[in-house]
C-alpha positions in Angstrom: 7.1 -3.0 26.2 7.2 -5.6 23.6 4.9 -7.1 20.5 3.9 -10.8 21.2 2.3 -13.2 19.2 -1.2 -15.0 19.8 -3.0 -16.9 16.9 -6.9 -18.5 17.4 -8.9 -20.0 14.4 -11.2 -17.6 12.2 -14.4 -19.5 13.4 -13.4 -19.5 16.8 -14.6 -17.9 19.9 -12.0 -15.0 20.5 -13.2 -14.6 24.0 -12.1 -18.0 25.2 -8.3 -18.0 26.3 -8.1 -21.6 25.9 -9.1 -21.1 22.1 -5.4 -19.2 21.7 -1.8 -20.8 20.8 1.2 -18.2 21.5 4.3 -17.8 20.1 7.2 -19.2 22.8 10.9 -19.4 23.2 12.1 -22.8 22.5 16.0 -23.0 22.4 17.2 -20.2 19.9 13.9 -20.4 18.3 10.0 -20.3 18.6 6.8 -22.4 18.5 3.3 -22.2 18.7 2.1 -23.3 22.3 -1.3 -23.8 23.6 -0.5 -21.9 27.1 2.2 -20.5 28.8 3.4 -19.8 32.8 5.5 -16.7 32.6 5.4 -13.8 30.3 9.5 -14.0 29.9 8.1 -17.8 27.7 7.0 -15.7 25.4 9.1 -14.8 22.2 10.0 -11.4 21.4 9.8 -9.9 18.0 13.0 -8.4 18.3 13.1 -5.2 15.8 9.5 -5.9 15.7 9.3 -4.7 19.1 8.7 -0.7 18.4 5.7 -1.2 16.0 2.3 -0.4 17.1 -1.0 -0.3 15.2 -1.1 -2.5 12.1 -2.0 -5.7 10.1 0.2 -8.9 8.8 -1.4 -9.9 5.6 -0.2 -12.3 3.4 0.0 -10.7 0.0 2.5 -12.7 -2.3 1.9 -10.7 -5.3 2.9 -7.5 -3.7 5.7 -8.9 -1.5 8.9 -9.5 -2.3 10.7 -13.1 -3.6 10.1 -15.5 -0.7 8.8 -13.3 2.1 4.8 -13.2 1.3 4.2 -12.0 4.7 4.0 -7.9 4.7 3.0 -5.6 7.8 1.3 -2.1 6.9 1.2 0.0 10.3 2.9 2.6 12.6 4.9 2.4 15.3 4.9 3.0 19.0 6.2 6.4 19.0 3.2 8.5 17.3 5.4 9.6 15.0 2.9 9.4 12.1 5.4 7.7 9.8 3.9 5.0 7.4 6.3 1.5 8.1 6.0 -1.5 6.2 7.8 -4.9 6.9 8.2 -8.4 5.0 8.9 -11.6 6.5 9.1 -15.6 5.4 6.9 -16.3 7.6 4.5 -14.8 9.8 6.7 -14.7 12.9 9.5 -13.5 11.7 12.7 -12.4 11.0 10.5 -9.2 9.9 12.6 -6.1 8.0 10.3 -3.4 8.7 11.3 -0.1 6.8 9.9 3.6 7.7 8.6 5.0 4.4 8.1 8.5 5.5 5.2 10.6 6.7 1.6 9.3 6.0 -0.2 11.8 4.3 -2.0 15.2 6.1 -5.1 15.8 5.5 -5.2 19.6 3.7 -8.2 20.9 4.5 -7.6 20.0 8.9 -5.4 20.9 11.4 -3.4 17.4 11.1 -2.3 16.1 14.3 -0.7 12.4 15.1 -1.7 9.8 12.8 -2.3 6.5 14.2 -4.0 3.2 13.8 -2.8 2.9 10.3 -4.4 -0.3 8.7 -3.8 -1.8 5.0 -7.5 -3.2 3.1 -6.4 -5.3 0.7 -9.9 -6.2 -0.5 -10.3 -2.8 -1.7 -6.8 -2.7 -3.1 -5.4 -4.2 -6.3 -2.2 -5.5 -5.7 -1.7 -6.4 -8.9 -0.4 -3.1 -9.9 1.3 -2.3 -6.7 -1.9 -0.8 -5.5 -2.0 -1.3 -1.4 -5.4 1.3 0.2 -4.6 2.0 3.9 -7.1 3.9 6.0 -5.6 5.7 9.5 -6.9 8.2 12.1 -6.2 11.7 12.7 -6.2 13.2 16.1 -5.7 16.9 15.1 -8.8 18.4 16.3 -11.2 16.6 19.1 -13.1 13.7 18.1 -10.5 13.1 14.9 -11.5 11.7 11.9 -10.7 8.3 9.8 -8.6 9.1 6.3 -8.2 6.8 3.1 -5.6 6.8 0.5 -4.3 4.5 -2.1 0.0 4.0 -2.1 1.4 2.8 -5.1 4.5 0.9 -5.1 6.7 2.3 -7.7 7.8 -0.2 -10.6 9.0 0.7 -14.0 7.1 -0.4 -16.9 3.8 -0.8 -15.5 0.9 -1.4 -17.7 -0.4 1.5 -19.7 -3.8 1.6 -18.3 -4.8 2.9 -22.0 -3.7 0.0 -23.7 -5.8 -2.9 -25.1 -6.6 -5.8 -22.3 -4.4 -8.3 -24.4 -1.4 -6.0 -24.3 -1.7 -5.1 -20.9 -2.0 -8.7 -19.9 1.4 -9.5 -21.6 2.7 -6.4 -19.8 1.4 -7.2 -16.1 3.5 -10.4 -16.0 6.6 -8.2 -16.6 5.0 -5.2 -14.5 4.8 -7.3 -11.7 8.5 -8.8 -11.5 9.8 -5.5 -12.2 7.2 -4.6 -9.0 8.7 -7.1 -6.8 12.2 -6.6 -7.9 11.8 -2.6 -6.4 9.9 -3.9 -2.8 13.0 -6.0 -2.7 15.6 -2.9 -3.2 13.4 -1.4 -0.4 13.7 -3.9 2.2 17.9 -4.5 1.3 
């Protein structure tokens, strides 16, 4: 089993095939195609391949120098790990890294966690703040469970401070952010 790669326009209809471009082999690399013949045109992911359940946002505040592209999700295995990956560019060469165990819920008999999904709306990424929502299958009928990960930096704002001296901070706060994604995904 492998990841592919379909795009279609926001304000498209997602139910028409035709509205759908797919990533393709073409020589050593790839491009966006309007329809393919065989399934071995399409591109893999390579270490791409064992993710499951996710989303690719673009986020270049959070993301690392040059690869804006990030990928909050799990992989195929149900191993209830959280993963996240950068990238230059959507489709690839993604370094996905395993971050450890997402989170059990303490007052339910945890089972796998799955369908792990980053909402940046309701995140501020400003501060390395990313909130990820993610089902748990530990009892029949499971349940859906929210937390907020924080990217570690050093010298972050201090939330007590005035609003002018933590705006002269953030700029700081934020390479010093970047500069620890980037020693995660080495």
């Amino acid at each position: 089993m492998r990841n592919l790669f379909a795009r279609i326009r926001r304000d498209a209809v997602f139910t028409q095939r035709e509205n759908y471009e797919f990533w393709v082999k073409d020589g050593e690399g790839g491009k966006w195609a309007k329809d393919y013949s065989d399934l071995d045109e399409l591109k893999s992911l390579g270490d791409f391949n064992v993710q499951a359940q996710g989303a690719i946002i673009k986020c270049p505040e959070l993301a690392p120098e040059g690869k804006p592209y990030m990928w909050f999700g799990v992989n195929k295995f149900m191993a209830s790990h959280l993963y996240v990956g950068c990238a230059p560019v959507v489709t690839g060469p993604w370094d996905v890294q395993d971050l450890g165990e997402i989170p059990k819920d303490p007052d339910w008999e945890s089972g796998p966690r799955y369908a792990l999904y980053p909402n940046p709306q309701a995140s501020n990424m400003a501060v390395g703040e990313m909130l990820c929502t993610w089902s748990d299958g530990g009892q029949m009928g499971g349940k859906v469970l929210a937390a907020r990960f924080w990217f570690d930096a050093v010298g972050g704002p201090d939330l007590l401070q005035s609003q002018e001296q933590s705006s002269q901070q953030r700029s700081g706060f934020k390479e010093g952010l970047k500069s620890k994604i980037e020693g995660l995904f080495k």
